[in-house]
C-alpha positions as CSV (number, residue, x, y, z in Angstrom):
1,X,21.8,112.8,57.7
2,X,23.8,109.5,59.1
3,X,22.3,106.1,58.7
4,X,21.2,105.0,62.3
5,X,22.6,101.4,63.0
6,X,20.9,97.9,62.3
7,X,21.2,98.3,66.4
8,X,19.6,101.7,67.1
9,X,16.7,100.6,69.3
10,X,19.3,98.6,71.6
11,X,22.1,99.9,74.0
12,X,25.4,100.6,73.0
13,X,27.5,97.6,73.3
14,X,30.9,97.8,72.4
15,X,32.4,94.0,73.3
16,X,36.2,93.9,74.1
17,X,36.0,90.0,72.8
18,X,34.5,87.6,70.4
19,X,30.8,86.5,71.1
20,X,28.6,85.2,68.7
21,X,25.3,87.7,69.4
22,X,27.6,90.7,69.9
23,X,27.0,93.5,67.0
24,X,30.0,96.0,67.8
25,X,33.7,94.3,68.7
26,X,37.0,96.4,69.5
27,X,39.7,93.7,70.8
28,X,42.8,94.6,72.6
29,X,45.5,93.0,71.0
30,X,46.7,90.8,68.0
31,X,44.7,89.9,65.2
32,X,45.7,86.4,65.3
33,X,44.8,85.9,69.2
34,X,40.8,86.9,68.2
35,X,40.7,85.2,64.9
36,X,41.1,82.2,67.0
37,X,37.8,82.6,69.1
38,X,36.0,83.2,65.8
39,X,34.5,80.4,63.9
40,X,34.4,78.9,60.5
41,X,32.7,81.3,57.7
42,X,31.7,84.2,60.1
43,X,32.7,86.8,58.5
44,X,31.1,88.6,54.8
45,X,33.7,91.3,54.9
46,X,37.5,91.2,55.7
47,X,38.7,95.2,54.6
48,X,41.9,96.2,56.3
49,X,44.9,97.8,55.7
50,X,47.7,96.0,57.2
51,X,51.4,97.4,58.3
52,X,52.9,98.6,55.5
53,X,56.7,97.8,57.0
54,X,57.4,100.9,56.5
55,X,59.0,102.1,60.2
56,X,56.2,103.8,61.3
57,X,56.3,104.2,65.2
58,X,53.2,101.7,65.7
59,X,55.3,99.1,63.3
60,X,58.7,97.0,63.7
61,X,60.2,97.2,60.8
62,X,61.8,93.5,59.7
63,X,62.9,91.9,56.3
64,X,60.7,92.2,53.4
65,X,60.4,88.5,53.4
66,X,59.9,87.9,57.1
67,X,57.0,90.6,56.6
68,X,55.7,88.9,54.3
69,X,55.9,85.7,55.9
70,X,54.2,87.0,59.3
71,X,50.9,88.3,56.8
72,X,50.6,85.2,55.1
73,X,49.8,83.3,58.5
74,X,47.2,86.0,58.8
75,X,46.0,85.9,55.7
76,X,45.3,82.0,55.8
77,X,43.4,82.1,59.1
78,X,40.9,84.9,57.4
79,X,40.6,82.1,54.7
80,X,39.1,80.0,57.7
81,X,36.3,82.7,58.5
82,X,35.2,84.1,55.7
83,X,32.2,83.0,54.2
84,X,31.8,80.7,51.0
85,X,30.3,83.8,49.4
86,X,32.5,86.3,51.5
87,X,35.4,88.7,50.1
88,X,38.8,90.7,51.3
89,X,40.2,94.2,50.4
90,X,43.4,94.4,51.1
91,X,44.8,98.1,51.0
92,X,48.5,98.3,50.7
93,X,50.7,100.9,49.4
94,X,54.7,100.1,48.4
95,X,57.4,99.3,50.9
96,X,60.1,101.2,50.3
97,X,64.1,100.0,51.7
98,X,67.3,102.0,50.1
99,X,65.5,104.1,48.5
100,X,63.9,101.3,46.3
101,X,60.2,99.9,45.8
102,X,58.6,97.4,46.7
103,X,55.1,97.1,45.3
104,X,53.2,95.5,48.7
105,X,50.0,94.8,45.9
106,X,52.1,92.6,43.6
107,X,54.2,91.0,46.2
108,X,50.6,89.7,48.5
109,X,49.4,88.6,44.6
110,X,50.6,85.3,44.8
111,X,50.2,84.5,48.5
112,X,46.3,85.2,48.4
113,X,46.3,82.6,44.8
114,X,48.3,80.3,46.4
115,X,46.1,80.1,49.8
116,X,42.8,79.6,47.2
117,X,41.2,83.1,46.7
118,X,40.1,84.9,43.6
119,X,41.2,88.2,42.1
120,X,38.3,90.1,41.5
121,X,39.5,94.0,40.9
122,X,42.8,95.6,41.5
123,X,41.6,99.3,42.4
124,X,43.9,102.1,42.2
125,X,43.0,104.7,45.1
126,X,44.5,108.0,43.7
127,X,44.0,111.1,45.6
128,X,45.8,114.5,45.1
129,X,48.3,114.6,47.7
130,X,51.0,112.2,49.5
131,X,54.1,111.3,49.8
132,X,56.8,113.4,48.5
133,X,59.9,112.4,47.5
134,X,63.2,113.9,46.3
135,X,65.3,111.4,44.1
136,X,62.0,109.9,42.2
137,X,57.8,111.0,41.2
138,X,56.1,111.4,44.4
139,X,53.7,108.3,45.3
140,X,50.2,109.5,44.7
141,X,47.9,106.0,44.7
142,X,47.4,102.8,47.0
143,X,45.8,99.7,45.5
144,X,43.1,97.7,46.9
145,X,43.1,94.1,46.3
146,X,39.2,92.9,45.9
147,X,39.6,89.1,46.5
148,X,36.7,86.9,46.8
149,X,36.6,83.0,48.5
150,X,35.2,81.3,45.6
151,X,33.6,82.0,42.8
152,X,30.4,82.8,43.9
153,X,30.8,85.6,46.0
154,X,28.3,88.9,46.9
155,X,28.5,91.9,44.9
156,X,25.6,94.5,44.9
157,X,26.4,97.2,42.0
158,X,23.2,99.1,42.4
159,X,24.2,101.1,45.2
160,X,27.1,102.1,44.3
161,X,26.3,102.9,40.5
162,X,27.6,106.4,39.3
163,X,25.8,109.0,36.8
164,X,26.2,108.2,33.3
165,X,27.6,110.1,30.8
166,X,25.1,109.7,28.1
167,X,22.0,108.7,30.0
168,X,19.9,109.0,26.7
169,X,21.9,107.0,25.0
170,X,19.5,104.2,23.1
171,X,20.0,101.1,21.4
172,X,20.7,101.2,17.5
173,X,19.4,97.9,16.2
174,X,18.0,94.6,18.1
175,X,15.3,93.5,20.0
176,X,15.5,97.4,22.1
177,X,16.3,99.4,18.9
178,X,15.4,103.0,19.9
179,X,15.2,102.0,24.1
180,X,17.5,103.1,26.3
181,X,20.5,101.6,26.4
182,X,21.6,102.0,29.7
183,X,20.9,101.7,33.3
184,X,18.6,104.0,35.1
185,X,20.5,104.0,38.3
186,X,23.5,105.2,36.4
187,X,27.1,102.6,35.0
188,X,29.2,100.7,37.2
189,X,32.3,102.8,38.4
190,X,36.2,101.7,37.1
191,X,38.4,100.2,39.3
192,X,40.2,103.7,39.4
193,X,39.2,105.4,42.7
194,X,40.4,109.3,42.2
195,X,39.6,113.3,43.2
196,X,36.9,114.6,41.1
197,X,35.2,117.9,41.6
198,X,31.4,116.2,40.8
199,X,29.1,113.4,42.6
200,X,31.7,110.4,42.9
201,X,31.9,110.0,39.5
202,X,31.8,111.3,36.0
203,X,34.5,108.6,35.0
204,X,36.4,108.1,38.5
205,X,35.4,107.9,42.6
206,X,36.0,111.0,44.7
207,X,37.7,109.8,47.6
208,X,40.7,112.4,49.1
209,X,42.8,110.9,52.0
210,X,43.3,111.8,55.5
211,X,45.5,114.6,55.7
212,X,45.5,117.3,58.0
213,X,42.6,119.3,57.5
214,X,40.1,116.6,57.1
215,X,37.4,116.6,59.4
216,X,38.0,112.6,60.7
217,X,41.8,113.2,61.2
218,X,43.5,111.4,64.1
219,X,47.1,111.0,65.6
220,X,47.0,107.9,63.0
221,X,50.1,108.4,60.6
222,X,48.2,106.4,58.0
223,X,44.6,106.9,58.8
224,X,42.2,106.3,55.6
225,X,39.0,107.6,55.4
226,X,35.5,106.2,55.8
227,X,34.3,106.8,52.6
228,X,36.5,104.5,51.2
229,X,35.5,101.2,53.1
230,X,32.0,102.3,52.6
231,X,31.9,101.5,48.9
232,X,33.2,98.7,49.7
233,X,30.7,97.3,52.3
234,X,28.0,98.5,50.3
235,X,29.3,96.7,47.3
236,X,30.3,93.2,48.8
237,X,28.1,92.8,52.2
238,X,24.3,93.1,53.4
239,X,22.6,94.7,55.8
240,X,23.2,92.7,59.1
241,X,26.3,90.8,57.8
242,X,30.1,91.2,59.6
243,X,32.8,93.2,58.6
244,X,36.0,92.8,60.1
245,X,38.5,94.7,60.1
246,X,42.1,92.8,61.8
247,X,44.4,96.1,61.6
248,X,41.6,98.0,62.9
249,X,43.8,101.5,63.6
250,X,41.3,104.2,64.8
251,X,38.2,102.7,63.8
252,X,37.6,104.0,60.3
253,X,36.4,100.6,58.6
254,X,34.2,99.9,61.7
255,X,32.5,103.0,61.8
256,X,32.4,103.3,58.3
257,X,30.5,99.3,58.6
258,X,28.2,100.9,61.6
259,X,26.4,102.9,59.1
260,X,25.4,100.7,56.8
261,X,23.9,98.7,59.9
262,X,26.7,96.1,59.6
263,X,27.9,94.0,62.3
264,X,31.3,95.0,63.0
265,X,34.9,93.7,64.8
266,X,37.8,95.1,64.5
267,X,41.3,94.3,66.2
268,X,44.3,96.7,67.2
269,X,47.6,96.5,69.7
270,X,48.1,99.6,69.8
271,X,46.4,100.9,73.3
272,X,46.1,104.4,72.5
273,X,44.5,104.0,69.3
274,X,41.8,101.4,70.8
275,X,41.2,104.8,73.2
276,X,40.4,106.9,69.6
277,X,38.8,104.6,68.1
278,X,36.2,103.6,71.0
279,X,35.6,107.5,71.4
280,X,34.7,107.6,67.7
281,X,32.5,105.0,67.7
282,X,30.8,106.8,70.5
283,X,30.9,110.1,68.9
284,X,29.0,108.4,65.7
285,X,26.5,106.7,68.1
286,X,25.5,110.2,69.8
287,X,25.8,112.2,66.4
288,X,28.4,114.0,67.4
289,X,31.1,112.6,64.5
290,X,32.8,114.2,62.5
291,X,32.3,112.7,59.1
292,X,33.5,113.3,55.5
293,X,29.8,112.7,53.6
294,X,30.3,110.3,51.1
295,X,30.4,111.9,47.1
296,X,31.3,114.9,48.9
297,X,32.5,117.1,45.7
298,X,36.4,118.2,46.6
299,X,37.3,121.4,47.8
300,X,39.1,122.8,44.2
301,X,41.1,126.2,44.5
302,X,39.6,129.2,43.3
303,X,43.1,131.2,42.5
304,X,42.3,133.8,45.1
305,X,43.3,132.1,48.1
306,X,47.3,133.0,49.2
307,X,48.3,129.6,49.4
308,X,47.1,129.4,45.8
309,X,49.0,132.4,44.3
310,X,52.4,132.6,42.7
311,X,55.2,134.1,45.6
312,X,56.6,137.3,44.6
313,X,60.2,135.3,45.1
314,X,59.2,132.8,42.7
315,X,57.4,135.8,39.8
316,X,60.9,137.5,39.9
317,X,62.2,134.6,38.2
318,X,60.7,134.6,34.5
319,X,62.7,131.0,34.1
320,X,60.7,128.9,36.3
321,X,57.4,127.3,34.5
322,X,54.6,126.7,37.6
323,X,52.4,123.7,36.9
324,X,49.2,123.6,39.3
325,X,48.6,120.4,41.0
């Protein structure tokens, strides 16, 4: 069953600008034009995932460096509105130009130190299918980039704890000899984010991406899924506080903010993905969403499906080894 909003009682409101008692925001247009309206340390959340220069058709594609330039502006007026205990997750995957790499995660590294924030984690998000490529390995992760302001900044592990391994494991010697040892609400999950086939974790976090036959799947090239941003709200805000998300897209970290009762604002230029991601937000608010639930154990192949089974072309050939992905 979905969360109902902080806001359930109330109408629904979704505000095309800044206002300060507003509880759902969708602005038209660049980030920078409504960070402006917003004031100093607003915001508990900033979780995006910015243009990856990359060509895509909602993206001009410029210089490495002038792309880099452009998001460090960005970057420095989120400094200004984020709260003294307030953190950023920045989801980037690699630029690529001739064929060659450019790791987007390492290259933002030093303009978030050198504008005053604080690495926290470096999560890999690894999921099962991507990219494929011809003349090197197919690209398979992302990386998130947990920043905080300072140094005293909000983390809440219990609700996103994972089952333990050894949950009767008990302490050997000490004050606790022969107590258990661990946490009743289960460990605190790694930093690696990955497809599992249990829960969301026995060592990893079950997260798949958005491809083409999962349920929340848009027109968005580069759509990521809810259940990604909602670890991460759950982790790093409280009930009540804003999430914003400046590269908002089709709505994915607003919606995914909505239901944990989070006051959400999200920006996007692109007109017809404002459309999508309005009509989502309105298709959460009347139950009608389509949703990926979150630990939702991945669908895993049983062998007798067609797409699953060796071709008879490929049989014939007794040279070729098949690995299953």
């Amino acid at each position: 069953m979905m969360k109902l909003p902080l806001f359930a009682d109330s109408q629904f409101i979704l505000e095309d600008n800044y206002t300060q008692d507003a509880e759902m925001i969708l602005y038209h247009g660049d980030a920078k034009e409504l960070i402006k309206e917003i004031p100093d340390e607003t915001i508990s959340l900033v979780i995006t995932s910015p243009p990856y220069n990359i060509g895509k058709n909602y993206e001009n594609t410029t210089s490495i460096d002038t792309y880099l330039e452009s998001q460090t502006q960005v970057i420095k007026d989120l400094y200004r509105i984020l709260k003294y205990d307030g953190s950023v997750c920045w989801q980037v995957g690699n630029f690529v130009q001739d064929g060659e790499i450019y790791p987007l995660d390492i290259l933002y590294y030093p303009i978030f130190k050198r504008l005053g924030f604080y690495l926290r984690n470096r999560i890999i998000w690894y999921f099962g299918h991507g990219l494929h490529a011809s003349k090197r390995f197919s690209g398979r992760y992302e990386t998130i980039l947990w920043f905080s302001k300072t140094h005293q900044y909000k983390f809440n592990l219990d609700p996103v704890r994972v089952p333990s391994k050894y949950p009767g494991k008990r302490h050997f010697k000490g004050n606790n000899i022969g107590k258990p040892s661990g946490n009743p609400l289960g460990k605190n999950p790694s930093d690696v984010w990955e497809l599992m086939i249990k829960e969301w974790d026995e060592s990893l976090w079950n997260i798949p991406n958005v491809k083409s036959n999962h349920p929340e799947k848009t027109i968005h090239p580069c759509q990521y899924p809810i259940e990604l941003v909602e670890r991460c709200v759950l982790a790093m805000t409280d009930v009540g506080d804003w999430v914003f998300d400046p590269y908002a897209g089709v709505g994915s970290a607003l919606i995914a903010s909505i239901i944990h009762s989070r006051r959400v604002m999200g920006s996007e230029k692109e007109e017809k993905y404002i459309e999508i991601a309005k009509e989502r937000i309105r298709n959460y608010w009347n139950g009608s969403l389509k949703i990926r639930p979150l630990g939702k154990p991945v669908h895993q192949p049983t062998g007798r499906e067609k797409v699953a089974q060796v071709p008879d072309e490929w049989q014939a050939n007794s040279q070729i080894k098949l690995i299953d992905e």
